[in-house]
N, C-alpha and C positions, 0 to 999 in steps of 0.2 A: 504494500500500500504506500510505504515510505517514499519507494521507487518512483512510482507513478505521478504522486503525488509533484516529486522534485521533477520530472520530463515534465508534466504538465508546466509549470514553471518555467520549464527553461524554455518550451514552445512559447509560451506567451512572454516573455522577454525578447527573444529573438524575434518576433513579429512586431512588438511593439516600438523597436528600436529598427527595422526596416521599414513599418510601416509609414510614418508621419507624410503626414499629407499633406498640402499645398495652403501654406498659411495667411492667402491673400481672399482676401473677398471678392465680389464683381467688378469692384470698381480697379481691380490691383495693387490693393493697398492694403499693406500688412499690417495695420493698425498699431504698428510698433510706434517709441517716438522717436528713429531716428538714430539712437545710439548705437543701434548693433553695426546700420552698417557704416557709421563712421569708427567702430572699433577695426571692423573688418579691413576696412582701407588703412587705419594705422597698424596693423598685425602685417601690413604689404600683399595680402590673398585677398582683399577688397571684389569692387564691380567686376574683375576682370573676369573673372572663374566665373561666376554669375553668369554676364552675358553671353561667356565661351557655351553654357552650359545650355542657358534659354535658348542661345542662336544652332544648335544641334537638336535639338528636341524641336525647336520650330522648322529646322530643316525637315527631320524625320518627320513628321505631320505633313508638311503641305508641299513639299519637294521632291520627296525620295521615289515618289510612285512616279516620275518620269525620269528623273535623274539620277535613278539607284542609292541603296543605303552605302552603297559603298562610293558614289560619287561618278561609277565607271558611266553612265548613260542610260539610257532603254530607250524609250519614248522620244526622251529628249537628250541634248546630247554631254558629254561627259565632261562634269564640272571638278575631274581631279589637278588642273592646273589653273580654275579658274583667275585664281590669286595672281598669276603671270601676267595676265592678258589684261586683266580688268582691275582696276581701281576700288577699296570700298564703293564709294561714290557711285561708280560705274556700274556696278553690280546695283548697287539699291535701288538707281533708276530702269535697269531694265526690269527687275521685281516689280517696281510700280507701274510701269509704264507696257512692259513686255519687247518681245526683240524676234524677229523673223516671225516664224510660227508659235514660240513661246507669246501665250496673252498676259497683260499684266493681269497680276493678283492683287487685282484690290481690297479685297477683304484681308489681307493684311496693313497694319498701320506701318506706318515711316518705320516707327520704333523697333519695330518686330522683322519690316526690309535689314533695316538696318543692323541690329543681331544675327541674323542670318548673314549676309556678305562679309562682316569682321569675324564670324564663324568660318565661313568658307575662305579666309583669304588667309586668318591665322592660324588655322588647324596645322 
């Protein structure tokens, strides 16, 4: 019973410390005030990791189904040198705007263009 008892335990530990969930409301706002992540920027792992992290997960959402999760192509065509070729800049506007047969995606905001292309250009 001891046994079981301590597994059960350890299963809900481990889940609880994987689980945490996404601590923003709808509006994106973590209703923190502020200090965490100006600690986060003085400890030097600040925004960066952040938006490295947003701008990959926003890739994998709204990207990957034509340009592969690996970045090789499908649909559309392979964004593994993108960084070479294109500018942040450059990339954000073709995201908004769209570029050959690629349509812009307007239902992504600037902010979220923009996470993505410093994702694709610094990976």
């Amino acid at each position: 019973m001891k046994k079981l008892l301590v597994g059960v335990f350890s299963v809900m530990l481990v889940l609880a410390a994987c689980g945490g969930g996404d601590d923003t409301d709808d509006n994106g706002d973590t209703g923190g005030t502020g200090e965490e992540s100006g600690q986060e920027q003085e400890n030097g792992d600040g925004g960066a990791e952040e938006t490295a992290q947003a701008g990959e997960e926003l890739y994998n959402t709204n990207c990957a189904q034509c340009h592969g999760a690996d970045l090789t192509g499908g649909a559309g065509p392979s964004l593994e040198n993108v960084g070479d070729e294109y500018s942040v800049d450059d990339i954000v506007d073709i995201i908004q705007n769209g570029k050959g047969q690629m349509p812009a995606q307007d239902h992504l905001s600037e902010e979220e263009s923009q996470q993505i292309a410093e994702w694709l250009v610094n990976r």
